[in-house]
C-alpha positions in Angstrom: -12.1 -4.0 28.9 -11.1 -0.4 30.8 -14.2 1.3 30.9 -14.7 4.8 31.5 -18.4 7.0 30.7 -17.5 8.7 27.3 -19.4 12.0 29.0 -20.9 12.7 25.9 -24.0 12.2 24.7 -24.9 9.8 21.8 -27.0 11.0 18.6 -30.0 9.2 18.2 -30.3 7.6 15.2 -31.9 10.3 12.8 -35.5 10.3 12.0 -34.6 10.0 8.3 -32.0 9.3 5.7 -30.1 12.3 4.2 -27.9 12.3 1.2 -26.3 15.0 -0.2 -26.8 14.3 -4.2 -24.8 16.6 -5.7 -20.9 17.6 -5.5 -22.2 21.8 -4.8 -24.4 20.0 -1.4 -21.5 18.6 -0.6 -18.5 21.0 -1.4 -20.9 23.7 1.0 -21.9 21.1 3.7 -18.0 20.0 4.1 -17.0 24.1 3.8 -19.7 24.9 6.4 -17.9 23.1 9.1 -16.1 24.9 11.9 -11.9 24.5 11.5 -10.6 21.7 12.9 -14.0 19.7 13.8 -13.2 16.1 13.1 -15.5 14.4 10.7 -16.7 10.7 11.0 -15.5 8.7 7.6 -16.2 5.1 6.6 -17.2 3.7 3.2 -19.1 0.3 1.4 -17.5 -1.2 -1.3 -17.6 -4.3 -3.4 -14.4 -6.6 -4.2 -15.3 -10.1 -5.2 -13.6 -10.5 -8.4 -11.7 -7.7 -9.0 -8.4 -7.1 -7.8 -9.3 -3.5 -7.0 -12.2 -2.6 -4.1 -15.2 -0.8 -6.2 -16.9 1.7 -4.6 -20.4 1.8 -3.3 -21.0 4.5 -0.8 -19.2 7.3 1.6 -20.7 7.8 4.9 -19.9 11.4 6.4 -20.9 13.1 9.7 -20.2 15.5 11.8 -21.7 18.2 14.8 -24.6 15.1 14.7 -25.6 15.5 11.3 -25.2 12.3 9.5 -25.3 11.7 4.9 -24.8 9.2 2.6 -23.1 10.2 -0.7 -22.9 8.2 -3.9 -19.3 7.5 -5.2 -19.5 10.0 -8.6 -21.0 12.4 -6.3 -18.0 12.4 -4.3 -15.1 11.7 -6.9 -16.4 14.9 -8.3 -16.2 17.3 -5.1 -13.6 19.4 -4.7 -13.9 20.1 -1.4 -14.0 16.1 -0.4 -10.8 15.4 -2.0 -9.2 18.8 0.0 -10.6 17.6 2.9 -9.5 13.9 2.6 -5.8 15.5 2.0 -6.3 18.3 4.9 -3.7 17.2 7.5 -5.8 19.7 10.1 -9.2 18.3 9.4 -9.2 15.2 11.8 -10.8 12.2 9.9 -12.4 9.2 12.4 -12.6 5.8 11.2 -12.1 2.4 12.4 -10.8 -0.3 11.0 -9.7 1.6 8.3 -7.0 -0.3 5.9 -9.6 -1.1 3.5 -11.4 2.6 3.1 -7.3 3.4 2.6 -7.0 1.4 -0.6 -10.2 2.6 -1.5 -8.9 6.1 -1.5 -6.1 5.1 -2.7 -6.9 4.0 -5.9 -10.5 5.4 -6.7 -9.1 8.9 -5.9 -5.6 8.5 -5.8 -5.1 10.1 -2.9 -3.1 9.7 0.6 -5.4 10.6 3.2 -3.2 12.6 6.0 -5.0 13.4 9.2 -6.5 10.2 9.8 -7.5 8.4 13.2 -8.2 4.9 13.3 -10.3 5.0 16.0 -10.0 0.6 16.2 -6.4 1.4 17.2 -7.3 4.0 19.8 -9.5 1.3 21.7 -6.7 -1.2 22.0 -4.7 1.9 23.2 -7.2 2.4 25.6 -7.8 -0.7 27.0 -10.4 -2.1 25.0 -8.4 -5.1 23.3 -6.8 -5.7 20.2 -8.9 -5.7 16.9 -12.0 -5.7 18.0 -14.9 -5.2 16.1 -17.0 -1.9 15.4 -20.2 -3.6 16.6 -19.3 -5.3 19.8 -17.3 -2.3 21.0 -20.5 0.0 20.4 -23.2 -2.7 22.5 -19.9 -2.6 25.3 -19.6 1.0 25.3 -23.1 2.6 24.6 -25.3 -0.1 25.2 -26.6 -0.8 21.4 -26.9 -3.3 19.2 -25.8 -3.3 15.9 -28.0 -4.8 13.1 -25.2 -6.5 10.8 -26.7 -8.2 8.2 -25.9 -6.1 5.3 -22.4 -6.0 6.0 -21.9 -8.1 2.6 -25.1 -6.9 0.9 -24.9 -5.3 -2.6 -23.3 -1.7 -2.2 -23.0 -0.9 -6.0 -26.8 -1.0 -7.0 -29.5 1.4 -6.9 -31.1 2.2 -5.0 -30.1 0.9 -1.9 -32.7 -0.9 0.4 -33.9 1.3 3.8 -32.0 -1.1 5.6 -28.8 -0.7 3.8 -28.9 3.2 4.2 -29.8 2.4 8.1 -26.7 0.1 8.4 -24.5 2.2 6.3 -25.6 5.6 9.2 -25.0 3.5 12.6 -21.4 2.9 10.9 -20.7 6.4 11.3 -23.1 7.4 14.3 -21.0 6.3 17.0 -17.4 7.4 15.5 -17.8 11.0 17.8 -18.6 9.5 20.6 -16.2 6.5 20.7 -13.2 9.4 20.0 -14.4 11.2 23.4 -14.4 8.1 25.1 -10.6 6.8 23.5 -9.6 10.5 24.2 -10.9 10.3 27.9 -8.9 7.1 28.2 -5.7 7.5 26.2 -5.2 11.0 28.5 -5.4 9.3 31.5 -2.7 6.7 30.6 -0.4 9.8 29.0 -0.9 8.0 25.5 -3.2 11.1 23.5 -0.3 11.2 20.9 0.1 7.7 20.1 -2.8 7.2 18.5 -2.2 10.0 15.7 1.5 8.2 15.4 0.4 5.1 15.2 -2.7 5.8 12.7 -0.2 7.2 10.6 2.5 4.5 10.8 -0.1 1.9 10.0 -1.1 4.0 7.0 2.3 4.5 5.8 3.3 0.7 6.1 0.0 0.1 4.4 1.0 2.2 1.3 4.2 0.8 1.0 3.1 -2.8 0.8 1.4 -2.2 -1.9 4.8 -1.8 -3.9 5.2 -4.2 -6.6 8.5 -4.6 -6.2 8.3 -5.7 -2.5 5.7 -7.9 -2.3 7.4 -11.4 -2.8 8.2 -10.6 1.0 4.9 -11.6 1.9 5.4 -15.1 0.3 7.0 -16.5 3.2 7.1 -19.8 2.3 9.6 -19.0 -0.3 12.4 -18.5 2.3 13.8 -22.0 1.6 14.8 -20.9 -2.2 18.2 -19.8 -2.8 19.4 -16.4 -3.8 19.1 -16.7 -7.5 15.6 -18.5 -7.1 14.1 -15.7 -4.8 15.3 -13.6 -7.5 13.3 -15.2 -10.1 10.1 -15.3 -7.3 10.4 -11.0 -7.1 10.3 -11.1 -10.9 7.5 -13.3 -10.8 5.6 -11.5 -8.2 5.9 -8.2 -9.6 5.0 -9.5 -12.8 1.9 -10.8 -11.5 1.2 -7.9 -9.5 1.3 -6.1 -12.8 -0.8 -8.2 -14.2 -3.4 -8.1 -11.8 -3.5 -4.9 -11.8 -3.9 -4.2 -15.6 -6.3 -6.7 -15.8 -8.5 -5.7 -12.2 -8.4 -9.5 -11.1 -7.1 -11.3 -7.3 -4.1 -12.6 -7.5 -5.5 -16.3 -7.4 -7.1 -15.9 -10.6 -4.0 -15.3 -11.9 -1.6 -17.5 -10.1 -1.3 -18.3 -6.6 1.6 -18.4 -4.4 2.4 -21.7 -4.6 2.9 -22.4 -8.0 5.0 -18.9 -8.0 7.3 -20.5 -5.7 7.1 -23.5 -7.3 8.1 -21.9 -10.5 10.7 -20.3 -9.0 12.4 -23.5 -7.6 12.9 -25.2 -10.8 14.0 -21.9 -12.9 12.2 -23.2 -16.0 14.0 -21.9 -19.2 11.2 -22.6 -21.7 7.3 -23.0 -21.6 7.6 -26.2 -21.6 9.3 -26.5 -18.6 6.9 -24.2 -17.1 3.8 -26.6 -18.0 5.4 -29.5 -16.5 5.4 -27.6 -12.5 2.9 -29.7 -11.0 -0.5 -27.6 -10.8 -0.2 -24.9 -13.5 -3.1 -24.6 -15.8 -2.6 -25.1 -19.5 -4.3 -22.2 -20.5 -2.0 -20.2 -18.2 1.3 -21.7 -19.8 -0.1 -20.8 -23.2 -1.2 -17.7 -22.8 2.3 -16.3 -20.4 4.5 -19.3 -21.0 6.9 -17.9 -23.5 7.3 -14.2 -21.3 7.4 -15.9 -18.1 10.5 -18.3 -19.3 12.2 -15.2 -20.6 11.4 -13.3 -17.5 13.2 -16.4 -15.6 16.0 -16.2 -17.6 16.5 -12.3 -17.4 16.2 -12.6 -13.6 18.7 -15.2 -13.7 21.4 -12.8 -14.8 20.6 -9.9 -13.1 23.3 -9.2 -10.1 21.6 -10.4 -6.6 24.3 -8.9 -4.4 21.9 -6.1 -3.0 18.4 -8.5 -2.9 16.6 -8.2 0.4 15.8 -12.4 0.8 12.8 -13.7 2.6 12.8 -13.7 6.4 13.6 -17.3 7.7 12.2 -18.9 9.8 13.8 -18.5 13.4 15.9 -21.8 14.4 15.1 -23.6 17.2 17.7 -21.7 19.7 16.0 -18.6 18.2 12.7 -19.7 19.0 13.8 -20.1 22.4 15.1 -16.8 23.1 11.9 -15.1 21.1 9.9 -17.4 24.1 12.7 -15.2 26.5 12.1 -11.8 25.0 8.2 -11.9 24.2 7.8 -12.8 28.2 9.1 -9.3 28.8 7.6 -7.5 26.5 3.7 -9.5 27.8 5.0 -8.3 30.8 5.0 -4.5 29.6 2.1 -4.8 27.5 0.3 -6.2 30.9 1.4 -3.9 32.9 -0.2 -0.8 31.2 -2.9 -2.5 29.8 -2.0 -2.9 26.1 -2.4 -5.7 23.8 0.5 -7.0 23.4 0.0 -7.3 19.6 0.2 -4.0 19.1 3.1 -3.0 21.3 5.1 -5.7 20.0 3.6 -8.1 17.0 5.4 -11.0 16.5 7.1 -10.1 13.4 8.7 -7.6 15.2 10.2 -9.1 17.9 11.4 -11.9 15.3 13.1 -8.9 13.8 14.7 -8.0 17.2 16.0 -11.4 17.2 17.7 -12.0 14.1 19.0 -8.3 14.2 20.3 -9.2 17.9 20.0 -6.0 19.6 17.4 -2.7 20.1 19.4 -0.3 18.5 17.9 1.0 15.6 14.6 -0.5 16.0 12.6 2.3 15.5 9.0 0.6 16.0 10.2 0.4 19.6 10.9 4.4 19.8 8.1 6.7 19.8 5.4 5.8 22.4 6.6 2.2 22.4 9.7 3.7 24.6 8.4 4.6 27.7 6.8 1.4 27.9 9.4 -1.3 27.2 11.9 1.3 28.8 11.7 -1.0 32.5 12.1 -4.1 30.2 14.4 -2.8 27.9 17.7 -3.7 29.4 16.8 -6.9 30.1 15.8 -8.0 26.4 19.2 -6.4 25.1 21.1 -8.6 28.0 19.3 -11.4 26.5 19.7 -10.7 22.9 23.7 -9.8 23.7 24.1 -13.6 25.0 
C-alpha cells in the first residue's frame, strides 16, 4: 500500500455521545456549516427479511464535531434532504452502495455530490475494496472495535457501544479524504475520484430497473430468444413482487427455478408445478398469472431484446488472457488495481464488441492510462 502522512491531525474520539434529537437541531447544525465544507456520511440499517434496507441510524460530522441522528429525526429535516441533494456540499463516505439504496428508497432521493472515499484509496494506492477498519489501523494507527457491525440498529436505545462504533465510522472519513487528496494529486488523478463516485452511483441506480435485471441472471444465457423473453417477464414480475410485498427475492423465487421456468415455457399451472423444485404453495398462489404472463411474453416481438451476455468461447478466452496482460500492465504501472481500471466484465465487453471505439468506461481518467497500451489491445482485438 502507497503511504503518504495524511498531514492532518485526527480527532480524538469525543468525550461523549451527541445526537441531535430533533429535525430544528439538525436543520441549524447542517445550516451552520461554512459553504462547501464536506460532511462525513454513513448510516446502520437492518435488511434480513425484507427486500428493502430499514433504517436504523445516520452518522454526521464535520469541522470535528461528530452526532448520531435517529431515522424520523432525519426523514423529517429539511435541511438533510437539501443537503443530501446539494451537488456543492461534498458528502464522504466509503463503501457507500448500500447507504445509496438506503437513500434511495427511505427518502427517495439521488444523492449528487458524493465521494466514496473506498474508491479514492484504490485510486491512491491503497488496493481494491478494502475495508474501512483495516485501512484506518494502516493509515492512523487504530483499531477498530467491530463487533456491532451486525448488532440490532432499529431498537431503542442503542447500547454505549453501539453509539461508539456507529462515531469511529465517521471519525476518520476527514482525515482519510486529506490523505486520498494528498495521494490522488500526486499521481494527477484528483478528478477521478468525483467521476468515478458518480459513475458507480449512476450504474447503481440503474440496476435497480425492473426491466433490466434478468441481465444479472447470467446463467440464463443458454435460453433462446423467445425463452429469455419469458425470463425478463418473469424477473420483472418478481421484482415487482418483491417489492410490493418488501421480501428478498429468494423468498419469492430464486434464479434457478426462473430460468428453469423459462426453459420449458409452461402454458398452464400445471405445467409450472411440474419444473423440478417449485413449491406448491407458490404454483397455487401465482400459477394461473405466471402461465399467462408466459404466454403474453411469448407473443410479444423480440427483435429489439438485449439477450444475456455469453459466455466468451474458448478462442475468446484466449485473446481476453491477451488483452487483460496489457491492461495488468497499465494498472501496475501506475499503481491501480486493476479491478477498477478494467473489471472483467468490461474487458469481456471489449472482446465481444472487438474494438475500443466507443467504449466509454475507457475514456475519462481511464484514457491516459491505457493510452501506452491502447494500440496494442486494438491490434489484437482487429486480428
Amino acid at each position: 500500500m502507497t503511504q503518504t502522512s495524511p498531514a492532518v491531525s485526527i480527532p480524538p474520539a469525543p468525550d461523549s455521545v451527541h445526537w441531535l434529537k430533533t429535525p430544528q437541531q439538525l436543520n441549524q447544525w447542517l445550516e451552520s456549516l461554512e459553504p462547501g465544507l464536506p460532511v462525513a456520511l454513513d448510516t446502520e440499517f437492518e435488511r434480513v427479511s425484507t427486500f428493502y434496507p430499514i433504517p436504523g441510524l445516520v452518522q454526521l460530522g464535520a469541522n470535528g464535531e461528530f452526532w448520531l441522528v435517529d431515522p424520523e429525526v432525519a426523514e423529517a429535516s429539511e435541511a438533510f434532504r437539501a443537503m443530501l441533494a446539494d451537488d456543492a456540499r461534498v458528502k464522504l463516505l466509503y463503501a457507500m452502495s448500500e447507504d445509496l439504496e438506503l437513500f434511495r428508497h427511505w427518502l427517495q432521493l439521488e444523492p449528487a455530490g458524493i465521494l466514496d472515499l473506498q474508491i479514492g484509496a484504490a485510486l491512491a494506492g491503497a488496493g481494491f475494496s478494502v475495508g474501512y477498519a483495516r485501512l484506518v489501523e494502516t493509515l492512523f494507527g487504530e483499531t477498530l472495535d467491530k463487533s456491532c457491525t451486525r448488532s440490532d440498529w432499529v431498537s431503542r436505545p442503542l447500547s454505549p457501544s453501539q453509539e461508539r462504533y456507529a462515531l469511529d465510522d465517521i471519525r476518520f472519513l476527514e482525515p482519510l479524504y486529506e490523505w486520498v487528496k494528498t495521494n490522488l494529486r500526486q499521481r494527477k488523478l484528483e478528478q477521478a475520484l468525483a467521476d468515478e463516485s458518480r459513475r458507480f452511483a449512476n450504474e447503481a441506480a440503474t440496476q435497480e430497473d425492473a426491466g433490466q435485471h434478468y441481465l444479472k441472471l447470467r446463467g440464463g444465457w443458454a435460453l433462446n430468444p423467445e425463452q429469455q423473453a419469458v425470463l425478463k417477464a418473469l424477473v420483472a414480475w418478481r421484482e415487482h413482487e418483491c417489492r410490493r410485498k418488501d421480501r428478498p427475492r429468494n423468498r419469492v423465487l430464486n434464479d434457478g427455478l426462473l430460468i428453469a421456468i423459462a426453459e420449458q415455457l409452461p402454458t398452464s399451472a400445471a405445467m409450472i408445478r411440474d419444473v423440478q423444485g417449485v413449491p406448491g404453495g407458490f404454483v397455487k398462489r401465482y400459477g394461473e398469472h405466471l402461465a399467462e404472463l408466459v404466454q403474453s411474453a411469448r407473443d410479444a416481438d423480440h427483435a429489439g431484446l438485449e439477450l444475456i451476455p455469453r459466455p466468451l468461447s474458448r478462442d475468446q478466452q484466449a485473446l481476453y488472457k491477451q488483452v487483460k496482460r496489457y491492461f495488468s500492465n497499465a494498472a501496475e504501472q501506475h499503481d491501480i488495481p486493476m479491478e477498477l481500471l478494467a473489471p472483467r466484465k468490461r474487458i469481456e465487453k471489449l472482446i465481444q464488441d472487438g474494438t475500443c471505439k466507443g467504449q466509454e468506461f475507457f475514456e475519462g481518467w481511464r484514457a491516459a492510462i491505457i493510452a501506452p497500451v491502447r494500440q496494442d489491445i486494438e491490434e489484437l482485438l482487429s486480428q
